[in-house]
C-alpha positions as a LaTeX table, in Angstrom:
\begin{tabular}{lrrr}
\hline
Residue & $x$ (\AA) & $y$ (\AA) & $z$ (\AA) \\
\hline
Unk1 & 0.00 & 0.00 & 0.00 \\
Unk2 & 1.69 & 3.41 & $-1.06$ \\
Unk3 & 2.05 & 5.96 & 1.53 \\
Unk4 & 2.19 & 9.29 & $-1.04$ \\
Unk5 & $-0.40$ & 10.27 & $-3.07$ \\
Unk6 & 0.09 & 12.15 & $-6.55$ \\
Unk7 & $-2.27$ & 14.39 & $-8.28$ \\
Unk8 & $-1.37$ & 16.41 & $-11.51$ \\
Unk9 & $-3.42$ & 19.48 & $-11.83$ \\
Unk10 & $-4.12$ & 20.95 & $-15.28$ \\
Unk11 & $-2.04$ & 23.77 & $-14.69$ \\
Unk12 & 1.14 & 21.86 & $-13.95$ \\
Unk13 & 0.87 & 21.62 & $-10.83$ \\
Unk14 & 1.69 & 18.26 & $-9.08$ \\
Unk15 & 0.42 & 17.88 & $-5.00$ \\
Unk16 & 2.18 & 14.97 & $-3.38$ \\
Unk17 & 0.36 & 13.85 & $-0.07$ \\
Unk18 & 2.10 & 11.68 & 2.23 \\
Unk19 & $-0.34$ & 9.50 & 4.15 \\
Unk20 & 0.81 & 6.52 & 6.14 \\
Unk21 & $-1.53$ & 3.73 & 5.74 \\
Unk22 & $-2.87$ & 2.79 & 9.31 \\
Unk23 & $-0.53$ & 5.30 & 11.31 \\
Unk24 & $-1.97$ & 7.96 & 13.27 \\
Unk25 & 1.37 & 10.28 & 12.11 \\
Unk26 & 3.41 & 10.11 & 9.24 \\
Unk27 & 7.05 & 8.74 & 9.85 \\
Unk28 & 9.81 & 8.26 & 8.15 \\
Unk29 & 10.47 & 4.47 & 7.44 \\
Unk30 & 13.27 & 2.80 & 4.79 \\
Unk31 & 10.02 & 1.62 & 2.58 \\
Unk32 & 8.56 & 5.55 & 2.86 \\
Unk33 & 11.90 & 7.43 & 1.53 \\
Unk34 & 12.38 & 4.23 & $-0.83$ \\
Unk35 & 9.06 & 4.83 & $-1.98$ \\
Unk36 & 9.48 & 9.11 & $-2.16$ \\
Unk37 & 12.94 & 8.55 & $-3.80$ \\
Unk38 & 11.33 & 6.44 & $-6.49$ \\
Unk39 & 8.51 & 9.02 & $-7.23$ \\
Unk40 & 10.85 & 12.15 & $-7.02$ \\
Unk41 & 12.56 & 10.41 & $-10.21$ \\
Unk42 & 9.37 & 10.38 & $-11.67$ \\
Unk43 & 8.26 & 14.01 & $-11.17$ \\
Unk44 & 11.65 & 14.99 & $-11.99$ \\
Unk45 & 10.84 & 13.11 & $-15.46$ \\
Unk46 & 7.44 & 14.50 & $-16.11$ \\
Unk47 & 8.05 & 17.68 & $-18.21$ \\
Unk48 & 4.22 & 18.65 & $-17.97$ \\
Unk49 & 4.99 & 19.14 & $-13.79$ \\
Unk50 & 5.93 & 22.93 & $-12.97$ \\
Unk51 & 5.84 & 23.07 & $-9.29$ \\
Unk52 & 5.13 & 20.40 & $-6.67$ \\
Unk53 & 3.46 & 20.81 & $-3.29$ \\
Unk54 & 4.12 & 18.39 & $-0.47$ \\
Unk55 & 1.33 & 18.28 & 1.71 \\
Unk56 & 0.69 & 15.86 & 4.54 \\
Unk57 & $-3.00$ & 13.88 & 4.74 \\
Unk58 & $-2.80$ & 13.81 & 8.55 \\
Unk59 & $-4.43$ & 16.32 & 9.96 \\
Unk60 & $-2.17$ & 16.90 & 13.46 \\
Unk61 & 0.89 & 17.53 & 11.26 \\
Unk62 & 3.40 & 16.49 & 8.73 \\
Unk63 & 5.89 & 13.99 & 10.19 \\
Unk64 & 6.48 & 12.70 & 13.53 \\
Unk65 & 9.67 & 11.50 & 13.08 \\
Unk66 & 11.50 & 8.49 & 12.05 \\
Unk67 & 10.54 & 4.93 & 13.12 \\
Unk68 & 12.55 & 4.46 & 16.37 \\
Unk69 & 11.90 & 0.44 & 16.23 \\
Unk70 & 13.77 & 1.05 & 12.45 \\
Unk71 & 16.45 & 2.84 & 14.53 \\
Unk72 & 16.90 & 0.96 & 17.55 \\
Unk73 & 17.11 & $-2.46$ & 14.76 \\
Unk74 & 20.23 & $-0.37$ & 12.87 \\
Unk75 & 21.88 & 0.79 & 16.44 \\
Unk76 & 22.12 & $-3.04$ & 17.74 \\
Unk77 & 22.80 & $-4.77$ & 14.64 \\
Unk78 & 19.80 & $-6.33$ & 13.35 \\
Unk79 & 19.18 & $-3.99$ & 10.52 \\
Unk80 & 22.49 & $-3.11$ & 9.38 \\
Unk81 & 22.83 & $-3.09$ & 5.69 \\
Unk82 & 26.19 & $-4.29$ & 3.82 \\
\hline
\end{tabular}
């Protein structure tokens, strides 16, 4: 399930929600910037986008944070990458 949301307006204007699926807050997870690296290409690509708007679809803010469990997993060796 994606956690962004695109829209391309007529006018050129692309609006990019970010919406965690199931999360009370929007944080930042490896899948999430995975996921906004990966669309970010794609605008980039898109010559009929102008401007873009980031805009968060919760309504008590845009990001909480990172995903301390995600953290804590890198600091003690469980999800280091190699």
């Amino acid at each position: 399930m994606s956690s962004f949301h695109l829209d391309i307006r007529p006018d050129g204007v692309a609006v990019l929600t970010f919406d965690l699926p199931g999360e009370k807050v929007n944080k930042l997870t490896t899948p999430v910037m995975d996921e906004l690296d990966r669309l970010l290409d794609e605008i980039a690509a898109n010559r009929e986008i102008r401007a873009l708007v980031v805009r968060s679809g919760k309504p008590e803010g845009f990001i909480a944070g990172a995903d301390i469990a995600e953290i804590r997993d890198i600091t003690d060796g469980r999800g280091a990458r190699n």
